[in-house]
C-alpha positions as CSV (number, residue, x, y, z in Angstrom):
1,X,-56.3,47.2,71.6
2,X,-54.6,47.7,68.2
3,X,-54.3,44.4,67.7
4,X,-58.6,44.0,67.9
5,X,-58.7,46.8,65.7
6,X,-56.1,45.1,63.0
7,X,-58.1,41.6,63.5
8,X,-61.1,43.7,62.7
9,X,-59.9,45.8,59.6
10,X,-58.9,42.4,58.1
11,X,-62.1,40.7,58.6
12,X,-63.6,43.6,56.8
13,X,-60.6,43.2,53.9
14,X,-61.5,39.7,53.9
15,X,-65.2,40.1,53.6
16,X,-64.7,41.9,50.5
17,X,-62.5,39.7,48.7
18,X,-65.1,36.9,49.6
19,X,-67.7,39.4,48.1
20,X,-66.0,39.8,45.0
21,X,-65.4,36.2,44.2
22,X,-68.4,35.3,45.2
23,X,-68.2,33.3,48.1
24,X,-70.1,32.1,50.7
25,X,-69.7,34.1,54.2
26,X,-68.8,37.4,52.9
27,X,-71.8,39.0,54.3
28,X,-71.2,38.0,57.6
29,X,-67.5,38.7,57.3
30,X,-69.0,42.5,56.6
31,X,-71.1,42.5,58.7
32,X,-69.0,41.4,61.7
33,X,-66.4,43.1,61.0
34,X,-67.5,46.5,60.4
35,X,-70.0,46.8,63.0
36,X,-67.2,44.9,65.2
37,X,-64.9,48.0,64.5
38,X,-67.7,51.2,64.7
39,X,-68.6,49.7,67.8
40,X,-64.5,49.6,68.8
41,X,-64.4,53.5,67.6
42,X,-67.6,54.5,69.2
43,X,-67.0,56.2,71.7
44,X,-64.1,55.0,73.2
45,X,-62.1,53.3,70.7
46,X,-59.5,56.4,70.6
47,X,-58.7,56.3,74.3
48,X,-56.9,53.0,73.6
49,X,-54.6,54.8,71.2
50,X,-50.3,54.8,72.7
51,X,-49.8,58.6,74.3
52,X,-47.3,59.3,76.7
53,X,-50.0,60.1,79.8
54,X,-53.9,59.2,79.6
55,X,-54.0,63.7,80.0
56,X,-52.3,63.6,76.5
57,X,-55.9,62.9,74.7
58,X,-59.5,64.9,74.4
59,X,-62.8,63.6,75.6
60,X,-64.4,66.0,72.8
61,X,-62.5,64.9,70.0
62,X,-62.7,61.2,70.7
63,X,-66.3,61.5,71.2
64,X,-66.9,63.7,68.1
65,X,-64.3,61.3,66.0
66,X,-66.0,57.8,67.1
67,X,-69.5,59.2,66.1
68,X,-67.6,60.8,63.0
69,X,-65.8,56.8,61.8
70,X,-68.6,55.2,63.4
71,X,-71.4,56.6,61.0
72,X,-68.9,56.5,57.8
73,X,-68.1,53.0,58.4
74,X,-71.6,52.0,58.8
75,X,-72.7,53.6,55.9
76,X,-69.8,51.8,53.9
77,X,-71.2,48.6,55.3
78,X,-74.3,49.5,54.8
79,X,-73.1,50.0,51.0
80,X,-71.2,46.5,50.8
81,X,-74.4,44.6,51.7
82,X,-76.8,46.9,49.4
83,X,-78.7,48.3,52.0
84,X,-80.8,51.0,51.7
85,X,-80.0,55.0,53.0
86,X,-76.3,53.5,52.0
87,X,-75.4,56.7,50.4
88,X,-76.8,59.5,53.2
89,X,-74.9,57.5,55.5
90,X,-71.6,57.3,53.3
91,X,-71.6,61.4,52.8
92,X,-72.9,61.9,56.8
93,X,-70.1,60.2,57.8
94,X,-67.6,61.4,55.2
95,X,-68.4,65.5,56.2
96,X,-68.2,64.7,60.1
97,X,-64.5,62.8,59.1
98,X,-63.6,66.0,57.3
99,X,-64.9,68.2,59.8
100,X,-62.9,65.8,62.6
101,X,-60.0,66.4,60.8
102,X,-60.0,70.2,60.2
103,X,-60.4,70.6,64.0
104,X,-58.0,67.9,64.4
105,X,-55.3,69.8,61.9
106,X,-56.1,73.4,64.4
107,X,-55.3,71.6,67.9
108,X,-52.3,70.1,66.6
109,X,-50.4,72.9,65.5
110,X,-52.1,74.5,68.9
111,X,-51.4,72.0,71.4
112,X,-47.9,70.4,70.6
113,X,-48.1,67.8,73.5
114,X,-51.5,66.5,71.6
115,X,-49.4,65.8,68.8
116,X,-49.4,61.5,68.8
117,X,-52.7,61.1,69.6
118,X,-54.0,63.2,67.1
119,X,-52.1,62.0,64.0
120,X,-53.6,58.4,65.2
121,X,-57.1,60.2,65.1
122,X,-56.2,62.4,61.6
123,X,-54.9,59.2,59.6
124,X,-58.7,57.1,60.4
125,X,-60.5,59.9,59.7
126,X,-58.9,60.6,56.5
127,X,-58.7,57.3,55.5
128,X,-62.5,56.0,56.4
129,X,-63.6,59.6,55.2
130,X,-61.9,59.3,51.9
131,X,-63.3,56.2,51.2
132,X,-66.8,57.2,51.7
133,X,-66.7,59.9,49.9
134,X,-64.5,58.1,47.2
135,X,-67.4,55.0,46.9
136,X,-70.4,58.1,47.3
137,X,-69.1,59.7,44.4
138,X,-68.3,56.4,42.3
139,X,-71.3,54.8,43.2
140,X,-74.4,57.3,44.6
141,X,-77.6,57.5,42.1
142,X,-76.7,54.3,40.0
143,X,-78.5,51.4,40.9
144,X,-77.3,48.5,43.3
């Protein structure tokens, strides 16, 4: 499974270099590619993730951080192709991330044995959160 999720990141990647240069297929690139990868996050896409035992994860936090990457990544998307509500869906999705990640950051240091999967959960959730916040703050209020 990390493997789809790799192939998926770098269509994404490669969406927006085809974006920038001003290429034909970029859109779909996006498009794919980022609703190929909220889909692999929501719900489930955290269950996939290398633990010792399949008891080593929470149902809770998997749930609450696929809806949480899920709705950032869509609202980056959503910002790459200039679609509208771009920017509620960017800072949505950015709070839920940050929110993941402070509960994340209390179990871990509360439940050692926890520890693997939720790094793998903390480092997407930082990373996807950051960059919504980081292109809502750039980019929210100025015209497309």
């Amino acid at each position: 499974m990390r493997t789809t999720e790799l192939v998926l990141i770098g269509m994404v990647i490669l969406g927006c270099v085809f974006k920038i240069q001003h290429w034909p297929g970029a859109g779909m690139l996006n498009v794919t590619g980022g609703c190929g990868l909220a889909l692999f996050y929501f719900p489930f896409g955290f269950r996939t993730l290398a633990v010792p035992k399949p008891t080593d994860q929470l149902l809770g936090m998997t749930l609450f951080g696929g809806v949480s990457m899920g709705i950032a990544l869509g609202g980056i998307i959503a910002f790459l192709q200039r679609w509208p509500h771009s920017a509620e869906l960017m800072l949505a999705g950015a709070i839920a991330c940050a929110v993941t990640a402070v509960v994340g950051l209390v179990l871990r240091y509360k439940r050692q044995r926890l520890d693997v999967y939720l790094d793998g959960l903390l480092v997407r959730c930082l990373v996807l959160g950051g960059l919504a916040i980081i292109l809502w703050e750039l980019f929210a209020g100025t015209p497309h």
